[in-house]
C-alpha positions as CSV (number, residue, x, y, z in Angstrom):
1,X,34.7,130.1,110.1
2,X,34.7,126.1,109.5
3,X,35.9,125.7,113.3
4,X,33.3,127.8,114.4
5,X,30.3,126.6,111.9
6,X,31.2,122.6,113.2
7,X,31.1,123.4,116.8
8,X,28.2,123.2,118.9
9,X,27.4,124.6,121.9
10,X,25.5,122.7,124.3
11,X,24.6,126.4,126.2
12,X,22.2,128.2,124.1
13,X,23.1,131.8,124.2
14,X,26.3,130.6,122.6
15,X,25.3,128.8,119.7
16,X,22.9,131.9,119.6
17,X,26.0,134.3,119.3
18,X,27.4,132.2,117.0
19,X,25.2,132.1,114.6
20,X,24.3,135.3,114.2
21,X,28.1,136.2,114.1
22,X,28.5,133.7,111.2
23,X,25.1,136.0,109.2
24,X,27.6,138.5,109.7
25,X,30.5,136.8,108.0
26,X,28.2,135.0,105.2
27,X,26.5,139.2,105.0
28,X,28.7,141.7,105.8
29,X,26.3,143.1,107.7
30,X,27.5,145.6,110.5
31,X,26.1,144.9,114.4
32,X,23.6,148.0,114.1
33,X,22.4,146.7,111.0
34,X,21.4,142.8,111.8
35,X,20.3,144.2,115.4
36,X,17.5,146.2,113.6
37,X,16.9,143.8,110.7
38,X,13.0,143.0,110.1
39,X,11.8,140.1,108.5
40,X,10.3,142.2,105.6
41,X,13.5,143.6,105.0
42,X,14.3,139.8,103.3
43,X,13.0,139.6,99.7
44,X,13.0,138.1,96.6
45,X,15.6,139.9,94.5
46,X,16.2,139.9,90.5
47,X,18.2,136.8,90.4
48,X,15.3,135.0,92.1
49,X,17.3,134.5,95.1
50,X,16.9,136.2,98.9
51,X,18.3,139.4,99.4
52,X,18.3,142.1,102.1
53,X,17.1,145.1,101.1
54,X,17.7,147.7,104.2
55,X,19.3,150.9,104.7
56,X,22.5,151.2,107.3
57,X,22.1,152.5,110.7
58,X,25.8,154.5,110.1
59,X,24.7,156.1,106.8
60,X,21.1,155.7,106.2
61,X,22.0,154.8,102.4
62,X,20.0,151.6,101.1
63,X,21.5,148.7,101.0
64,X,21.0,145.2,98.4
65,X,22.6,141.9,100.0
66,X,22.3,139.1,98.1
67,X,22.1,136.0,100.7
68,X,24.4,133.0,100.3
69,X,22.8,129.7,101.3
70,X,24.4,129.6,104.9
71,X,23.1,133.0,105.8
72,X,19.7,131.8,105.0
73,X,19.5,128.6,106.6
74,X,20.9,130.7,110.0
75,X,17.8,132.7,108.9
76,X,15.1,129.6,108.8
77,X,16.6,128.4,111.9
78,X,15.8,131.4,114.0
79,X,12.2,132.1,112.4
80,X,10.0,130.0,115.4
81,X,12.3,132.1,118.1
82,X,10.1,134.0,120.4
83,X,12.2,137.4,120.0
84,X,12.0,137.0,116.2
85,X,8.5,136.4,116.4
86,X,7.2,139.3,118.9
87,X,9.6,142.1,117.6
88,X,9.6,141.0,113.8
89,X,13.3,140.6,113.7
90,X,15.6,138.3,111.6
91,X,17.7,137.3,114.5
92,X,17.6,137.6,118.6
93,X,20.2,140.1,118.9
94,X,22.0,140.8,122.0
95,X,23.4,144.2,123.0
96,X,27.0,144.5,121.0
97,X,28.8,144.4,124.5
98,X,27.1,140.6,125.4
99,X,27.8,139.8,122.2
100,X,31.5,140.3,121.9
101,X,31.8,139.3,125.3
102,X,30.2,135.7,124.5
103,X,32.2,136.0,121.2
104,X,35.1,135.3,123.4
105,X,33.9,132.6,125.5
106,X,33.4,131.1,121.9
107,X,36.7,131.5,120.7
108,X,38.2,129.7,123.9
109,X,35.6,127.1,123.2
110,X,36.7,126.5,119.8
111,X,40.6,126.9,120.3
112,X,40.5,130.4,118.1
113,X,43.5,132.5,118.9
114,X,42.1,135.6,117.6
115,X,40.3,138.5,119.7
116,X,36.9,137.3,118.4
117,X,34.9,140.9,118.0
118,X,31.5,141.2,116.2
119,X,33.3,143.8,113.7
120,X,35.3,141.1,112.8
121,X,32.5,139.1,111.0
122,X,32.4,142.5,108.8
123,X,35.8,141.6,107.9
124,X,35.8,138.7,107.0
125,X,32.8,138.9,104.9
126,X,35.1,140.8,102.8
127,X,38.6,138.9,102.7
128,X,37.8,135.3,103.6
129,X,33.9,135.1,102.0
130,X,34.0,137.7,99.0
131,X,37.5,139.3,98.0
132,X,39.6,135.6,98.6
133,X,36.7,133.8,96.4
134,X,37.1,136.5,93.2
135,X,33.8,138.5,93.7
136,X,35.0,142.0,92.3
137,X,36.1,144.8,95.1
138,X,33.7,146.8,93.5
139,X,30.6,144.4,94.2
140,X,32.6,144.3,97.6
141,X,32.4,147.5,98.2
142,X,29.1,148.4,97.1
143,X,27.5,145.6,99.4
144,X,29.9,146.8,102.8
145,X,27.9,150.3,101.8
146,X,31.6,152.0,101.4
147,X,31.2,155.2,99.6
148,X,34.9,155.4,98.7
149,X,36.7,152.2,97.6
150,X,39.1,153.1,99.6
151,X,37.7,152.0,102.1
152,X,37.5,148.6,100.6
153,X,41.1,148.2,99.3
154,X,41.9,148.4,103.0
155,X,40.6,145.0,103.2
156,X,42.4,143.9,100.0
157,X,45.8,144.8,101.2
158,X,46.4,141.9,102.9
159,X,45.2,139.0,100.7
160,X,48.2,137.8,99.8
161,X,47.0,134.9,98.4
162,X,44.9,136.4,96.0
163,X,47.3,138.3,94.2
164,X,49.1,134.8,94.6
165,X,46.2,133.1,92.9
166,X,45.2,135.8,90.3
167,X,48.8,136.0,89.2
168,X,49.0,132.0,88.5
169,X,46.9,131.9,85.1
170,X,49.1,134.9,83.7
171,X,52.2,133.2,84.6
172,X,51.3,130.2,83.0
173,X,50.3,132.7,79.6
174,X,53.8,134.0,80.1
175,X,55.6,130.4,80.7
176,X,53.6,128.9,77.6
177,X,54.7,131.3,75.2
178,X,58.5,131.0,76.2
């Protein structure tokens, strides 16, 4: 994410793409879901903070976001843009197939040895953004729209270094009372 956040494209359409792939990772939002998102779907929610309020495109279940600060300045940045403007969308959206395909073009760009796909924004919303920084699999969950946390714990499996982390304090409990 920091590789991709410091580079800049000289080419438009990819510093486009990569912006809205990193709302992705700063929202968990799926492709379907920030391809239709309207600019009234963004409100104030009751922290005082923005939030998405929207339902999925997969499950037609509302959905309550709360924005992180990078989401929203990707937001402000794309409010003047024709598309946004004319079809009262959040973000100018390509089809899912141009996107991944200029996903990769990105990842060469930026050395990233990883298959760069739009799904994996989704993903990392919920190890690197969420999960790895101690917001609760359950507030995880809820916000991916997962009706079984299941579904979520899938995610979890591999952060190593969150168990790592979370185990630390208790050790230090346990070494403290020896």
């Amino acid at each position: 994410m920091k590789k991709l956040s410091n580079m800049r494209f000289s080419i438009e359409r990819l510093e486009i793409v990569k912006n809205i792939f990193l709302f992705s990772c700063y929202s968990g939002l799926a492709y379907a879901d920030v391809q239709k998102l309207k600019r009234s779907e963004i409100r104030i929610g009751i922290d005082g903070e923005k939030w998405i309020f929207t339902k999925r495109q997969k499950t037609d279940v509302s959905s309550r976001i709360p924005l992180l600060s990078p989401a929203v300045k990707i937001i402000n940045s794309f409010e003047q843009h024709p598309q946004c403007k004319n079809q009262d969308r959040v973000l100018p959206v390509l089809s899912n197939q141009k996107m991944n395909s200029y996903l990769k073009e990105i990842a060469d760009a930026c050395g990233i040895n990883k298959n760069l796909t739009y799904h994996l924004a989704r993903y990392t919303f919920a190890t690197t953004v969420t999960l790895s920084n101690g917001v609760p699999i359950e507030t995880v969950s809820k916000m991916l729209d997962h009706r079984n946390i299941k579904t979520t714990q899938h995610y979890a499996k591999i952060l190593d270094k969150k168990i790592s982390d979370d185990m630390r304090s208790l050790r230090l409990k346990f070494s403290a009372a020896e």
